[in-house]
C-alpha positions as CSV (number, residue, x, y, z in Angstrom):
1,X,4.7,0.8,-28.6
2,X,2.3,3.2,-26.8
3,X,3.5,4.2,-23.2
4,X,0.9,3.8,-20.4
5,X,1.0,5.9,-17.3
6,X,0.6,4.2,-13.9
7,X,-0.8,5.9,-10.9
8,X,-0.4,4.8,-7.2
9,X,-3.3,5.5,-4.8
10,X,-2.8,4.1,-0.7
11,X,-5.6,4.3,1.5
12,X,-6.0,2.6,5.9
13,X,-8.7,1.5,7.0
14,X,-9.4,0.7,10.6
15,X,-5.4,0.6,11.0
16,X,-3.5,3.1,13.2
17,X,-0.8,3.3,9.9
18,X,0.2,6.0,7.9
19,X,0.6,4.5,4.4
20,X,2.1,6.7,0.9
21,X,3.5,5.8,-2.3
22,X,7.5,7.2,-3.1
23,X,5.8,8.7,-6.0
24,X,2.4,9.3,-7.5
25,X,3.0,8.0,-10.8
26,X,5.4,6.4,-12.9
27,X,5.1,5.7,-17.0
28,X,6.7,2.8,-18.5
29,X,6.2,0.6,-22.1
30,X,4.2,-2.7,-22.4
31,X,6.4,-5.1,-21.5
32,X,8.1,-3.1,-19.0
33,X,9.2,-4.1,-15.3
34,X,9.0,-1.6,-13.0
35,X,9.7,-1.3,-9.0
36,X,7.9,0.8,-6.9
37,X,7.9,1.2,-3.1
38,X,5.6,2.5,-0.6
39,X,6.3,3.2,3.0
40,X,4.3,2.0,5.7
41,X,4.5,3.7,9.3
42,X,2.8,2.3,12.8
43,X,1.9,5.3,14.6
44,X,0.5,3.5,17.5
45,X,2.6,2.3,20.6
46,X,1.8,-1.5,20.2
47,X,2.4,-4.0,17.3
48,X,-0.2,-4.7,14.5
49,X,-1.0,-6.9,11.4
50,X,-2.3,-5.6,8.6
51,X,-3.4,-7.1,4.9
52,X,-3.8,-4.8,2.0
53,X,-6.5,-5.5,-0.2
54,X,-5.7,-4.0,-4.2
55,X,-7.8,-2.8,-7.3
56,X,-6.5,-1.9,-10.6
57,X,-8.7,0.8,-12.3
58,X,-10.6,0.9,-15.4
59,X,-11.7,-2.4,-14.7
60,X,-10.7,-3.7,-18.2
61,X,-6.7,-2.9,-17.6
62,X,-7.1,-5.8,-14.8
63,X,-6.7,-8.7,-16.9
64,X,-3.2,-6.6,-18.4
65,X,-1.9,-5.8,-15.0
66,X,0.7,-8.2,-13.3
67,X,2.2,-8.2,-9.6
68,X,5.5,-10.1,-10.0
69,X,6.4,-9.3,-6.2
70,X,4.0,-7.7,-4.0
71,X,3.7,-6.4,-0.1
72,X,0.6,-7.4,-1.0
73,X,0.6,-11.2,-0.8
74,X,1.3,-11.7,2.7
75,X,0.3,-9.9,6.4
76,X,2.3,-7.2,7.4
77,X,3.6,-6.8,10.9
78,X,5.1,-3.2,12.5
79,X,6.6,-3.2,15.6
80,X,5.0,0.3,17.9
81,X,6.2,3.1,15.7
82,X,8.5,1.1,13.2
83,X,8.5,2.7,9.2
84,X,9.6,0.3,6.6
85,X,9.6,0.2,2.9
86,X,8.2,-2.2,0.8
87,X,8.2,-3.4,-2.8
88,X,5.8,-3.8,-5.5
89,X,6.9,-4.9,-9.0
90,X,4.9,-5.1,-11.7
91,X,4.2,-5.0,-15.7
92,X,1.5,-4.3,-18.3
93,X,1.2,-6.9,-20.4
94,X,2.2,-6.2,-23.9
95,X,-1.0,-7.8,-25.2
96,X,-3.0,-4.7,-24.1
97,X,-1.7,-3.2,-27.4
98,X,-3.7,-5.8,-29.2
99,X,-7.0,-6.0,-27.5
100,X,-9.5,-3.6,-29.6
101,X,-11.0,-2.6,-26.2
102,X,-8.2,-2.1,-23.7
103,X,-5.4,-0.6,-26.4
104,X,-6.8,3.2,-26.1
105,X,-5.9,2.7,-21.8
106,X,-3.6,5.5,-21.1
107,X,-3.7,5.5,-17.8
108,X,-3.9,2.9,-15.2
109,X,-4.4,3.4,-11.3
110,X,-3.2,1.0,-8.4
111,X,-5.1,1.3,-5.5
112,X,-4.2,-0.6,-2.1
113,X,-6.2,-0.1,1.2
114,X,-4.5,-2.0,4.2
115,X,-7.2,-3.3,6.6
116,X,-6.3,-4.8,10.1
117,X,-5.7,-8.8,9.5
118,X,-7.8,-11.2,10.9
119,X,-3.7,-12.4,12.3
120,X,-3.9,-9.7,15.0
121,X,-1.1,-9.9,17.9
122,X,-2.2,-11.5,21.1
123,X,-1.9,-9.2,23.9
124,X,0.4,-8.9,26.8
């Protein structure tokens, strides 16, 4: 079994957040589940919603690349300057080794971008 390298990339958009990966990459075996957190900080003074959207790059290691818990998934509320940790855990399929195309992938990048929900607080 070949080891694949996964890379984390975190990006805002339109969200007053600060939002980084515990660590830029991790490598791990087909097959493998892995845990990874990322921190998420509100830097504003009033609460706010936000949804991250998520690409797996090269486009081929898509189909190979499964979320078994993900921050993801669901809105995420911060209270006015709260910084909480949150989970995603994943694994390459081990069928990657058998596709002609996608078994030379050595490296595989995450991306997430939060953007502000359409579930936005109501104010005061």
């Amino acid at each position: 079994r070949k080891p694949v390298t996964v890379r984390f990339d975190a990006n805002v958009n339109g969200l007053p957040w600060r939002f980084e990966a515990e660590t830029s990459s991790v490598t791990l075996l087909p097959g493998e589940v892995r845990t990874v957190y990322y921190k998420l900080t509100n830097t504003s003074d009033r609460e706010t919603v936000g949804i991250a959207n998520y690409g797996v790059s090269p486009d081929l290691a898509g189909g190979f690349f499964s979320k078994i818990q993900c921050f993801c998934f669901t809105d995420q509320t911060l209270q006015p300057g709260e910084t909480r940790e949150e989970a995603v855990v994943f694994f390459v399929d081990p069928a990657i080794e058998k596709s002609p195309d996608a078994r030379i992938i050595n490296t595989i990048t995450l991306s997430y971008t939060f953007f502000p929900s359409k579930t936005q607080p109501k104010p005061l």
